[in-house]
Each structure stands twice: as structure tokens, then as C-alpha cells.
N, C-alpha and C positions, 0 to 999 in steps of 0.2 A: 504494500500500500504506500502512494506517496504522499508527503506530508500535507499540502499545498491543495484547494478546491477550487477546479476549474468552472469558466462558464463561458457560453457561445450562444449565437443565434443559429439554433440546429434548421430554419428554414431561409429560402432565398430572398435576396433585398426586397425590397418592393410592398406594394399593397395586395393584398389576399387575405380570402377569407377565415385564414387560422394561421399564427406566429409559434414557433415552439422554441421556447429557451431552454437549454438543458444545461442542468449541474452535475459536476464529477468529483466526489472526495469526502473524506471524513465529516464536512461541516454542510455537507447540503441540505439536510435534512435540517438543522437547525435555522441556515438560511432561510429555509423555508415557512420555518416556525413561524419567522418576526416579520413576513410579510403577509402570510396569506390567513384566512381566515376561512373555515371552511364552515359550509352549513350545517351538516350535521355532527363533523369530527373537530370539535375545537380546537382540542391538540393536535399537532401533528403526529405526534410520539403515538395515536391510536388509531391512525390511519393504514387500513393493512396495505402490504407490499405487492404492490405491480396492481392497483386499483384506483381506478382515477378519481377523484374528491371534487365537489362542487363549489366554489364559493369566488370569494374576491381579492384581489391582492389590493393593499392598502399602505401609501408611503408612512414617512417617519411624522406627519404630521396627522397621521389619523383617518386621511382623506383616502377613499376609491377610485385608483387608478385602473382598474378594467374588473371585468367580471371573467372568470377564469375556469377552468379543470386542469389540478395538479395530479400528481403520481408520483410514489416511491417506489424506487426496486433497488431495496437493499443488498448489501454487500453476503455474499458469492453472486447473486443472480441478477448481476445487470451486465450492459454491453459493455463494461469498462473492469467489470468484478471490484468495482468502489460500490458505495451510495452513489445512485444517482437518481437526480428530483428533474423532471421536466416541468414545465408548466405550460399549457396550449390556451393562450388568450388570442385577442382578435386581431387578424393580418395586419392591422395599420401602423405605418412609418411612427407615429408617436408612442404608441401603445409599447409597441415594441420596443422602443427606446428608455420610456420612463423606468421599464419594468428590469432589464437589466442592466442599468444607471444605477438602481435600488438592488439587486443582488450585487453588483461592485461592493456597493457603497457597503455592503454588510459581510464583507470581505472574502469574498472571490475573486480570480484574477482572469482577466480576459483569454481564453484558450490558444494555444498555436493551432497552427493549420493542421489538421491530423490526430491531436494530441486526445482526443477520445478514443479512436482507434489505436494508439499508440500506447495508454493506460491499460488498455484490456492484453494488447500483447506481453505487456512489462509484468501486468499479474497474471501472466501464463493462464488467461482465459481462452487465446486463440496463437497459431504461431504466426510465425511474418508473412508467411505464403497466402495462410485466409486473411489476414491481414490488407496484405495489396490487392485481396478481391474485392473489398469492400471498393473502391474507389473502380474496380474495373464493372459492378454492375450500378454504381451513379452514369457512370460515361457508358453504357451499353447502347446499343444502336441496334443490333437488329435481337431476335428468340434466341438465336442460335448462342449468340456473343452473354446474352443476360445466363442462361442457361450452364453455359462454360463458366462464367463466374459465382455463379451459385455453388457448382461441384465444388470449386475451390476452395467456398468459404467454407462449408461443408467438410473439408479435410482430402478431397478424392486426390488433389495431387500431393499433400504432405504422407497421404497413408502410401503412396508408389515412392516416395522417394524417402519413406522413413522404414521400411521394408528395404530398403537399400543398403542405406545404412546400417540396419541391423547385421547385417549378409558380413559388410564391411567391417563391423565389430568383432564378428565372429571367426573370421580370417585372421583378423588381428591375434585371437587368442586364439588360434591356433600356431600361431607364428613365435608369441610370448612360450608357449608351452613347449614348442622344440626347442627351443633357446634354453628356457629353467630346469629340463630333463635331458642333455646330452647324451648321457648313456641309457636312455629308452628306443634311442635309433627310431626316430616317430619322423624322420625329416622327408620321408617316401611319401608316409601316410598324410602328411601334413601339406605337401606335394597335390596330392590328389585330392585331397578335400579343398585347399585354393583354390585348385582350375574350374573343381566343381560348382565353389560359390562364385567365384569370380564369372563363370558364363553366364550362370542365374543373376545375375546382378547386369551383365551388361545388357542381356535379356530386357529386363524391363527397363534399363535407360534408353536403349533403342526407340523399343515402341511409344517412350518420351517424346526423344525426338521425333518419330516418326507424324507426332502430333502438330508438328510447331507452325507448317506450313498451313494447314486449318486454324489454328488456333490464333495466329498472326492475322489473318484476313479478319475472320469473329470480330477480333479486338480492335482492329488498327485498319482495316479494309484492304479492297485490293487497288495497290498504287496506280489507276488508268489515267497515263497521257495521251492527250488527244492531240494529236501529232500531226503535220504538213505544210504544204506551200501557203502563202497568205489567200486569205481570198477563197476558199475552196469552201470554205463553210463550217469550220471547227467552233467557234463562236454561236453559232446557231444550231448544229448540234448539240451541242452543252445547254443550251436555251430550252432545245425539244425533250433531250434526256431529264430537265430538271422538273420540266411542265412550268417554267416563269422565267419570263424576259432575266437574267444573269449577268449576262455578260451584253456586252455595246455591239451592233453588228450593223454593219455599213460598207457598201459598195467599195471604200477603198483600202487598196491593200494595207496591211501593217495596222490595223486598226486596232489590235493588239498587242501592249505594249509590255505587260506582266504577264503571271500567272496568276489565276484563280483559279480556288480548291473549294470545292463542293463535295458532301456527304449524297449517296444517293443508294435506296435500298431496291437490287433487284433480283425480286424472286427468294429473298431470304438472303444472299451476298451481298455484304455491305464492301460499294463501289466508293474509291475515294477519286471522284473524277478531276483530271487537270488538263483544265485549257492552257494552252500554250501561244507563247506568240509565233507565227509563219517562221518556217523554218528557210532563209534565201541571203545573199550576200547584199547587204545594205551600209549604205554611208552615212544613215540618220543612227546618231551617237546613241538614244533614247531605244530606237529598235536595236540596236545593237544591241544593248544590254538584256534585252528583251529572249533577245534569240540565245544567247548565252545561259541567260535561267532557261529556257528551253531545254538547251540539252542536258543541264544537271538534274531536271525533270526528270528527262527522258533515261538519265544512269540510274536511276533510282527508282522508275516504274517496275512494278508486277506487268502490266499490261499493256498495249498502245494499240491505241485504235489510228490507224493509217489513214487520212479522210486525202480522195484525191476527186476532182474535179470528172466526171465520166462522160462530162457532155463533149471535151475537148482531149486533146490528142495528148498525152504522158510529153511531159515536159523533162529535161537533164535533171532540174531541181531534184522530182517526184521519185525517177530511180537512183539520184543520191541519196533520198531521205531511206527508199526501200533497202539499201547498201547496208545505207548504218545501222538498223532495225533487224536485220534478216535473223541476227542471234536471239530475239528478245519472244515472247507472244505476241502474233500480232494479230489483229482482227483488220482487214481492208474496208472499209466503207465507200462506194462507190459513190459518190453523191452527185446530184441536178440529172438522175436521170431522166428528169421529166422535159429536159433539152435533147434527149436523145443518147447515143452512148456513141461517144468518138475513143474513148481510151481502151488503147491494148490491154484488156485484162486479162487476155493467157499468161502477158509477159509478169507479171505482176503475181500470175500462179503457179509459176516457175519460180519464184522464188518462194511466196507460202504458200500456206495448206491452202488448195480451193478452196476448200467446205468455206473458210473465213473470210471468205470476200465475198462481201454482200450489198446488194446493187440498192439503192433508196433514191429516194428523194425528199430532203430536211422539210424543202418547201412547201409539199403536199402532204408532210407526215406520213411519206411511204418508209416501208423495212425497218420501223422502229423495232417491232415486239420479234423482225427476224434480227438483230442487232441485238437487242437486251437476251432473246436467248441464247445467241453465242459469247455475250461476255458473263453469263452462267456455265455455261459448257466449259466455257478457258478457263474459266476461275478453279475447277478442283480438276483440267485436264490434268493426268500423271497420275494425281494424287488421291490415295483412295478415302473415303472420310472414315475418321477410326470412331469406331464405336461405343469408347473406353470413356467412361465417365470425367478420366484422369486427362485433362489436354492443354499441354504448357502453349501459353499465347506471349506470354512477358521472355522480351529477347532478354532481361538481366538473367532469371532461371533457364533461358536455353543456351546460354552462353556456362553457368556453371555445372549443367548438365553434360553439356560439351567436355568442357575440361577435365568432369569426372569419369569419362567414358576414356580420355586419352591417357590417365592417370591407369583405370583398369588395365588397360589395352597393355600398358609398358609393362606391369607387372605381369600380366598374361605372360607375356614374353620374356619377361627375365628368369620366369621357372618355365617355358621350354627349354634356354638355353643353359640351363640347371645351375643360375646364381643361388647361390645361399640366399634362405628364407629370413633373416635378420635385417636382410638388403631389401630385398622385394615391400618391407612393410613401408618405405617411404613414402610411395605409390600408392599404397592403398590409405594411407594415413593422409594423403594429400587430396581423395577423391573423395573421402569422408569429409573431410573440412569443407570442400567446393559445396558438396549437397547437405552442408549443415550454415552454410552461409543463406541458402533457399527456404527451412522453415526458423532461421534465426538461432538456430545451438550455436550456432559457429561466427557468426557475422558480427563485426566491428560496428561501433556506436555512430562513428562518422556515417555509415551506411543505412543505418536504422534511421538517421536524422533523415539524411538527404530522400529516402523512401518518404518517411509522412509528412515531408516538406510540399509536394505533391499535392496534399489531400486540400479540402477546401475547409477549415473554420468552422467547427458546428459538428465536424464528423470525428 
């Protein structure tokens, strides 16, 4: 428990019809005492836990600052494992303001960003992994992505990677035990029992990783630039895909001078779309810079949708852009067919999949819904969607999941090539820390900060 009673406004700025202020810490409930006044539980001390009370909060001079419903959910059973007192009065800018002015005032201290979520980790209510869910289903975007972060809070990915650990533990003392018994000649059997846990352990870091590419899209989308010459119509696709005027679209080229990133759900795949400025050699300094975010766009896409002109004949620009692209995903959008089709699209299927060039026109709202099905189909193309409750989306845990799979791997190999077992445990003592950095055994405080520095105030 820490010494110290936090407080925050647990809902968002503004006016609405319910405000929630919540307290965390040894003296909330006392807080609570000296302001509220309930209808039928006078005291607060007889107000039972995790039941909300009717009555009014009242400042230091006597007077009725809003009519209110409090609640205590005392210590083990809140979301912090302190006392914690909510209080749910009425949305308005004042309301809200006077009411925790007067919890300050009665000595609480304004909360850090995160620092609810951060009390419940520190009193081993939850570990760090359900921890960083909580902020991944605030920010969820589509089922899929809420869903994945529920598992988490839930424990589905601490219970695969603390299952791991255990494995790791247990190799450990195996490794201590040929060491403390020399003359029991156990260093064969201790041999085979390694390789044994060692595969079951990278077993299931595999099918970790195997999750990461689903679980990245979920959480983060899939990166789609909308890619081409000026002019073609990138602008006004992004307009069509969002259903509301976006982006500025106008007959002359370069009109385009940034990126803009737009959120877009289809079919269940949350699309992170980016329009681009025309990709062509210019000597206006502004589109320059334009076309240069362009391509660091374009290094960094999941996906790119190819928009090229179909009414007129494939320009150098168009099979440069297709050049640079040919390694990436691409989906070809044929566009202004409603002008006719002058562009070689064999040549353009020589270089990708046919199936992904699809003939439209923005103008007419033709080939939208064949277009939004193929950036479904590309989005889990390769990749199969795993089944497994357990699905790392956070590149910080697939980056230490990483590291613990290469830590295994070396010690795999350092008892084929028959090192002594004393040697082999630095590796496995290394792969343990990496995936104890993931539910917070193992991770540094600097880490822990900078994690619920993230969070929003209130959570």
C-alpha cells in the first residue's frame, strides 16, 4: 500500500450527463466522510462496499454543491487493491470542478497519468502485461482489437508467457543440480531434460510470435498508403473510402502537399489509410517536401494501394512508382474508368498479382466494395489468424519475446555442441529476464514509468 491518496477526473473534459471523480488510498474513504452526506447512511464508515449511496456533496461552508451517488470498494477489492471512493455527480464543467477543488482541499493529490493502473500493478492486483491492456481496450477500434485486449487483461498472455518461465526455472535447476552433485554423473540426464524443456518453451514462444502480425493490425491497423502520380485521384479516393469530403481535391496537380492519416474500419480490419502527396520530380520546395514524406510513408506501409489514371496511357512516372512498390503489397486501382481504359494493365500484371488490380471509377463510386474486399483479403494474405486467446499486439513484448526465443535458440545449441551445463544457464537466465520484463518480475522502474506515462489521468 502507498502512503499518499490519489484523485482524478476518471471521465473526459467537457459537458455530459455524468462526471466520475475517483479516489485511491488509505484516506478516501475518510475524504469522503467530510464531504458527502448520504440519505440514508450518514456515516460513511456504514456504507457497505462496492454499493453506490444517494445523497449530496457539501463544501466547507455547509452549502450543496451537486446532488450525487458515491461508492466504496474497499481494500483487496478495488481496481487499485487500495480504498477506492468514486463519486458520479453531474457532467458539468463547474460541478466537476468545485467537487474535486474540495477533495484536494481535504488532502489528496492530483493523480499522474496512469497512476490508478499503476497502484493496482505495484499491489500485485494485476501484472504489467494486463496492465498495458487496460489502455489498449480505451484506444480499441474495431471487436477484434477490444477482444484481444480483454484476453490480456484477463491474464491469456501472462499465463503463455509465465508457463514459460516456469519451463525456464526448471532448466535452471536442473543445471544448479548437476553442478551441486558432480559425482551423481546426472550431466547426460540433465542434457536431455534441457533440450526437452527448452523445445516446449520455444514451442509456445513461437506461436507468440506467430500472433504478432494479427495482433499489430487489431491494435495499430494496417499501415495503407495511397500511392501515385498527382492528379490520378488519390485525394478523392480517400474522400470515397472515408464517406466525407477529407482531404482538398482539385483539378490541379500537386494539390497535395502533406500526409493525412485517417482511421477506417473494413469489414472488421482496422485500415490506417495515408494519403500521400503525387509521387513526380518537382521544383516547388513545399511539394518537395511533400513527396519526400511520401516515400517514408511508403517505407513504412503494410499496404499500398497503387491509384493510376486508366483513362490515359501508363506514363514513365507510373512504372517508376510500380518499380519501387513491386516488393511491398500492392492492390492497383484502376481509376476514371468511366473515361474509358487507355492504360496497359497487362503490363502492370506482370508485375503484380492480377487478382489486385481493380478497375473503378472514384467519380461514379464504381469498385468501391471490389476494392474494400481486396484490402481484406491482403490484410491476413500469408497469415493465418491464430485462434489462441493468447495474441501479443505490443511490438515492446514482441521485441522481448524475440530476444527470448534467440537466448533459447543459443543454448539449444550450446548443449548440441556438448558445452558444459554451468555455461548454457546464461542463456536461459537471460531469456527468463527478457519475458519477466513482459509481466513486470523482471523490469526496471524507469520502464514501468515510461509504460503508464502513456495512460490518460483518471485511469
Amino acid at each position: 500500500m502507498l502512503d499518499d491518496t490519489i484523485a482524478a477526473v476518471g471521465t473526459a473534459p467537457g459537458e455530459a450527463g455524468i462526471g466520475i471523480i475517483r479516489l485511491s488510498g488509505k484516506r478516501s474513504q475518510d475524504i469522503l466522510g467530510q464531504i458527502f452526506r448520504g440519505k440514508k447512511a450518514k456515516d460513511v464508515n456504514e456504507m457497505p462496499s462496492r454499493y453506490m449511496s444517494y445523497g449530496f456533496i457539501y463544501d466547507e461552508e455547509g452549502k450543496k454543491i451537486d446532488e450525487v451517488l458515491a461508492v466504496i470498494m474497499r481494500a483487496p477489492y478495488s481496481y487499485t487493491g487500495e480504498d477506492v471512493v468514486e463519486i458520479h455527480c453531474h457532467g458539468g464543467v463547474i460541478s466537476i470542478r468545485k467537487i474535486m477543488e474540495l477533495v484536494l482541499k481535504k488532502g489528496a493529490r492530483l493523480a499522474e497519468a496512469g497512476e490508478f493502473t499503476k497502484r493496482g500493478f505495484l499491489n500485485g492486483r494485476i501484472d504489467l502485461a494486463q496492465s498495458e491492456a487496460v489502455i489498449d481496450i480505451i484506444t480499441a477500434k474495431t471487436d477484434e482489437g477490444l477482444e484481444n485486449a480483454v484476453n490480456q487483461l484477463q491474464g491469456e498472455l501472462s499465463l503463455k508467457v509465465k508457463e514459460v518461465m516456469d519451463k525456464l526455472m526448471s532448466m535452471l535447476a536442473h543445471i544448479e543440480a548437476s553442478i551441486d552433485f558432480p559425482e551423481h554423473d546426472i550431466e547426460e540426464v540433465t542434457s536431455e531434460n534441457l533440450k526437452s524443456q527448452g523445445n516446449e518453451a520455444l514451442g509456445i514462444l513461437k506461436e507468440l510470435q506467430d500472433t504478432y502480425y494479427e495482433g499489430k493490425i487489431q491494435r495499430e491497423g494496417l499501415s495503407t498508403a495511397i500511392i501515385g502520380r498527382p492528379n490520378v485521384g488519390k485525394s478523392s479516393l480517400l474522400n470515397l473510402l472515408l464517406r466525407e469530403n477529407r482531404a482538398i481535391v482539385t483539378d490541379i496537380p500537386g494539390t497535395t502537399r502533406d500526409i493525412i492519416e485517417e482511421y477506417l474500419n473494413v469489414k472488421g480490419v482496422l485500415i490506417k489509410l495515408i494519403d500521400t502527396a503525387g509521387l513526380r520530380e518537382t521544383e516547388d520546395v513545399v511539394e518537395k517536401i511533400g513527396v519526400e514524406k511520401t516515400k517514408e510513408a511508403l517505407n513504412r506501409a503494410d499496404l499500398v494501394i497503387f491509384i493510376v489514371d486508366a483513362s490515359k496511357k501508363l506514363t514513365e512516372e507510373d512504372m517508376a512508382i510500380a518499380s519501387m512498390i513491386k516488393q511491398k503489397k500492392v492492390i492497383v486501382a484502376a481509376n476514371k474508368i468511366d473515361a474509358g481504359i487507355e492504360a496497359d494493365l497487362e503490363a502492370l500484371g506482370e508485375i503484380f498479382d492480377g487478382h489486385n488490380i481493380i478497375k473503378m471509377s472514384v467519380k461514379d463510386k464504381k469498385g468501391i466494395d471490389l476494392l474494400e474486399e481486396a484490402i481484406y483479403n491482403t490484410a491476413y494474405s500469408g497469415n493465418v489468424k491464430s485462434k489462441s486467446s493468447a495474441v501479443v499486439s505490443n511490438i515492446r513484448h514482441k521485441s522481448l519475446i524475440d530476444k527470448a526465443v534467440d537466448s533459447i535458440e543459443k543454448a539449444m545449441e550450446a548443449i548440441d555442441e556438448g558445452i558444459p551445463v554451468d555455461l548454457i544457464s546464461v542463456d536461459i537466465k537471460d531469456a527468463w529476464r527478457y519475458l519477466g520484463e513482459i509481466t513486470g518480475d523482471t523490469v526496471e522502474e524507469d520502464i514501468i514509468t515510461e509504460i503508464f506515462s502513456r495512460f490518460c489521468i483518471g485511469k
